[in-house]
C-alpha positions in Angstrom: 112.4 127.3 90.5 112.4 124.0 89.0 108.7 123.6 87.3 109.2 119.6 86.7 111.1 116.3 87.4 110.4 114.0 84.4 106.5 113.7 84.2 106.0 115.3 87.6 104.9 119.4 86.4 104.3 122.3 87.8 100.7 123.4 85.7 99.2 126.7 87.5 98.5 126.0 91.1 99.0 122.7 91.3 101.9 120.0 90.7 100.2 117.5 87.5 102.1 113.8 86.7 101.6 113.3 83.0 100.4 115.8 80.2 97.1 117.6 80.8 97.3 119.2 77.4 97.7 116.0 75.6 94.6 115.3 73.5 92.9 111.5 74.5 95.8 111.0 77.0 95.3 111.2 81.3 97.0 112.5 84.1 97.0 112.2 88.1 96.6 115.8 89.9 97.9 116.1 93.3 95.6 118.0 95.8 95.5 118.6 99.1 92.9 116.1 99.8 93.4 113.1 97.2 95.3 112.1 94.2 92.9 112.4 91.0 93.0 110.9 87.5 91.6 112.5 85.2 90.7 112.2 81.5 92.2 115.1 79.2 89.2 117.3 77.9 87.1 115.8 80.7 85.9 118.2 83.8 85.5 115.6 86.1 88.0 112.8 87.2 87.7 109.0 86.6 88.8 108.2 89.9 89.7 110.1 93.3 91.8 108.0 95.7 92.4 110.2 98.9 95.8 110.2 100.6 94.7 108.5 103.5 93.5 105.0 101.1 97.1 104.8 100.3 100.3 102.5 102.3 103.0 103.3 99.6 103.4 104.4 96.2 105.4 104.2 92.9 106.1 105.6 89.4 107.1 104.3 86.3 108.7 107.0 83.6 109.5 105.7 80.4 112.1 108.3 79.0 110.2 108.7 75.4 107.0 108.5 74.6 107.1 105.9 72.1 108.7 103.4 75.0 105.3 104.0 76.5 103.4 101.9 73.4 102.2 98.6 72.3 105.8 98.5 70.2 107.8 99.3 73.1 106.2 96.0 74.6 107.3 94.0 72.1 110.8 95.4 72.1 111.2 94.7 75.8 109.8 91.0 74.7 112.7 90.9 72.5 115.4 92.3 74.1 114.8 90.2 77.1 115.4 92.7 79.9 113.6 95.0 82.1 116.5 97.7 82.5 113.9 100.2 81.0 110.1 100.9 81.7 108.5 100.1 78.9 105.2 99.6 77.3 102.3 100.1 77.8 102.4 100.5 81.6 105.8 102.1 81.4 104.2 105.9 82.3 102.0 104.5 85.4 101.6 105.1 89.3 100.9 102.1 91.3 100.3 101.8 94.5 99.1 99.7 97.4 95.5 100.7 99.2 93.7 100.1 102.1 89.9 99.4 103.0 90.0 97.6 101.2 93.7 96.8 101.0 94.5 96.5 96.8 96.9 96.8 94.5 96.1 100.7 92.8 97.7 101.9 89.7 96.7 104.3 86.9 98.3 105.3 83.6 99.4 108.7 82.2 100.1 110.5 79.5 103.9 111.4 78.1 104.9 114.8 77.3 106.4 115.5 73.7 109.8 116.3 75.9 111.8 113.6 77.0 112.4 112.8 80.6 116.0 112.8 80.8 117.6 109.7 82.7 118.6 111.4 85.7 115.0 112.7 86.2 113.4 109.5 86.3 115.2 108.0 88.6 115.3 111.0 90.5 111.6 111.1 90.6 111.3 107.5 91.1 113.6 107.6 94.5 111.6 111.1 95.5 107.9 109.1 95.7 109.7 105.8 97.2 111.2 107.9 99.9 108.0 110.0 100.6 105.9 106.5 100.7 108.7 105.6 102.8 108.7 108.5 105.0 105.1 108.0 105.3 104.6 111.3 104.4 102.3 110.4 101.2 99.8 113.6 101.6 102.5 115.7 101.5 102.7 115.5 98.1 99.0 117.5 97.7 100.8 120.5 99.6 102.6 122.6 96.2 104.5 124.6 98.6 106.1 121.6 100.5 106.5 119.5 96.8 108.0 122.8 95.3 110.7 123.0 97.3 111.4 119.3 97.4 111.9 119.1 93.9 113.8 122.3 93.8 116.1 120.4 95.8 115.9 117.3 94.2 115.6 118.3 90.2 119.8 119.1 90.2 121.1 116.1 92.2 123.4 114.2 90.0 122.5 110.4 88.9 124.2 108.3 91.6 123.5 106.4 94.1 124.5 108.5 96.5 121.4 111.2 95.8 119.4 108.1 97.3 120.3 109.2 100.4 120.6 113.3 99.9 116.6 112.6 98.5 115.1 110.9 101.6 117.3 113.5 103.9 115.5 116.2 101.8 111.9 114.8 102.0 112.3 114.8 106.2 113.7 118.3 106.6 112.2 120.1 103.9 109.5 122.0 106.9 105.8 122.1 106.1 
C-alpha cells in the first residue's frame, strides 16, 4: 500500500498533508467531518474548516524544503518564472469557502524527504479532480483516500494520468 503522495501521508489512522513530527512546523488532518490545521506540539487545532464550507480546493508542493523559504522567494524574484512553487506559500492548501464565501488557505510543514516531481503533480491533479468531482469530503474517509492514492501514487508524469486520475476518483466505490 502506498503510505504517501508527496506531502499527502499516511500517519496511524488517518491521512496528514505536511509533517506532524516537524518541531514549530503545521499540518492539515483530514477527518471525516472537517479538514483541521493544527500546530505541531499543540493538542488542539488552530482552525477547523468542515467539508461542507468548502466549493473547491488546491495544493501547492514545493519539491524541497528549502524552496518552501524566505530565500526560495527571492530566487523565484530572480529567476522570473513561476514553473516551480516556491516560497513561502509554496507548501499551502488554498481553497475557496462559503458562508461566508472567502478565499481559505493554510501553510504546512515539509518533510526532510523530497517530494519527487511526479508526486506533486500527481497530488496536485488528485485534489483538483476531487474538488472537481465535488466529492471534497471524501477525502476525510482513509479507506476511500487509500485506495485512491494506491491508484494514483504509480501513474507516470504525463498528461495523460490527468485523465486516468479523475476516472479513478469517480469509480474508486465508497
Amino acid at each position: 500500500m502506498a503510505e504517501f503522495l508527496g506531502p499527502l501521508e499516511l500517519v496511524g489512522d488517518r491521512w496528514v498533508i505536511g509533517d506532524p513530527k516537524r518541531q514549530g512546523g503545521m499540518c492539515l488532518v483530514l477527518t471525516a467531518e472537517a479538514l483541521e490545521h493544527h500546530a505541531n506540539g499543540e493538542a488542539e487545532p488552530i482552525e477547523v474548516v468542515p467539508w461542507s464550507r468548502f466549493m473547491e480546493l488546491g495544493i501547492r508542493a514545493a519539491h524541497r524544503a528549502w524552496m518552501a523559504t524566505r530565500g526560495g522567494t527571492a530566487l523565484t524574484w530572480a529567476a522570473q518564472t513561476n514553473a516551480l512553487d516556491m516560497g513561502r506559500d509554496a507548501c499551502s492548501v488554498h481553497g475557496l469557502v462559503r458562508h461566508p464565501y472567502d478565499d481559505w488557505a493554510a501553510r504546512y510543514s515539509h518533510h526532510r524527504r523530497a517530494y519527487t516531481g511526479a508526486h506533486v503533480y500527481l497530488l496536485s491533479h488528485l485534489v483538483e479532480a476531487v474538488s472537481e468531482a465535488k466529492l471534497l469530503h471524501r477525502l476525510g474517509d482513509p479507506q476511500w483516500l487509500a485506495a485512491v492514492v494506491e491508484q494514483v501514487a504509480p501513474l507516470p508524469y504525463r498528461r495523460s494520468s490527468v485523465r486516468a486520475i479523475r476516472e479513478i476518483v469517480t469509480a474508486t466505490p465508497v
